[in-house]
N, C-alpha and C positions, 0 to 999 in steps of 0.2 A: 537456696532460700531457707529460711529458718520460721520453724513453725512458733506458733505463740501455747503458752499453758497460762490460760485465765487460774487465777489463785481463788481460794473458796470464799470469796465474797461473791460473786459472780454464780448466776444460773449456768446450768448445762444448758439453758435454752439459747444462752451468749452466743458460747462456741459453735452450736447448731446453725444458729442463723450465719454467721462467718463463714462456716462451712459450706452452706447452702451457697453462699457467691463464689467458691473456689480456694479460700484458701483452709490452711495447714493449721487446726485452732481445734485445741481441747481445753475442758474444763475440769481442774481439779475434782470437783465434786460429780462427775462424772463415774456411775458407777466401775464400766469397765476400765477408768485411769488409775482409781483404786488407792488413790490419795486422802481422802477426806478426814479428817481429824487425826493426819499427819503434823511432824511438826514443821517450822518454816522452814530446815537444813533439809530433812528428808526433801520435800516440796524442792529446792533448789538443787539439791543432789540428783534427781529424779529428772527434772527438767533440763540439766547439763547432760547427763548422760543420754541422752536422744536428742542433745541439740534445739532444745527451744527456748524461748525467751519468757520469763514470768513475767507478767501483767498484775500488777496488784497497787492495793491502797495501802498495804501494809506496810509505808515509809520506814517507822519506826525498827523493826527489826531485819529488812531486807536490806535496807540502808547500811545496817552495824554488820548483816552477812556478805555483802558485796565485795569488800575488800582483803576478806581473809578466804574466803572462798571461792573456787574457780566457780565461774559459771558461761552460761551462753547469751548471756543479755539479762536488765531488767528494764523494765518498764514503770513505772509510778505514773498513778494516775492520782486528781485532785477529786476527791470523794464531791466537793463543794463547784466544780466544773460538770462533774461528771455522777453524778446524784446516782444511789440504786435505786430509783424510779423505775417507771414507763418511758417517759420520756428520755429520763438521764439512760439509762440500756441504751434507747436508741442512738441518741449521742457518740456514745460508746462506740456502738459496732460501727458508727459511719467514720468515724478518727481511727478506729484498729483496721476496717478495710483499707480507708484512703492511705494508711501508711505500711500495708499489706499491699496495695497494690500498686503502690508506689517502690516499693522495695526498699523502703527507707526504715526498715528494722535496724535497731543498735547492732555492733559488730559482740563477737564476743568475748566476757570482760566490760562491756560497756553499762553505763544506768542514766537512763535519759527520763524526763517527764514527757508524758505523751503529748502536751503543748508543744512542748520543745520541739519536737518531731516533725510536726506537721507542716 
């Protein structure tokens, strides 16, 4: 199973609560991941090399690193589905669990919208 690295849009409080139900979820901005005002290649480079999948809004330049870059999965999320709210987080964590505990994480090489997944 392949763990998830929420990208630094996302609280460490994200991961935490993912965590709390059992699965394999860090957050870039997470002091001990030691990522944060990395740039997006580090961030995917980082996440390849332990195997986990990026979760992020940041279409625009994960989209252009996807194809020239190995990686272990990406995830895109729709900023306007999934809001950084109160609400929209929760959102969130309930679509990353249900396809955390469905085992229907991208393979990897893959870039899927978390709609799409569900």
């Amino acid at each position: 199973m392949t763990g998830l690295l929420l990208d630094e849009m996302y609280p460490p409080s994200a991961a935490l609560r993912l965590r709390d139900l059992g699965h394999d979820v860090v957050a870039v901005l997470e002091v001990d991941v030691g990522l944060a005002g990395r740039s997006d290649e580090d961030v995917l480079a980082w996440a390849t090399r332990i195997g986990r999948c990026v979760v992020t809004e940041n279409v625009r330049d994960f989209a252009r690193l996807a194809p020239v870059l190995p990686h272990a999965g990406i995830i895109f999320v729709s900023a306007k589905r999934f809001p950084r709210t109160r609400n929209g987080l929760a959102l969130l964590d309930t679509a990353l669990h249900d396809l955390l505990a469905g085992r229907r994480e991208p393979p990897p090489g893959a870039v899927v919208w978390l709609g799409a997944v569900e």
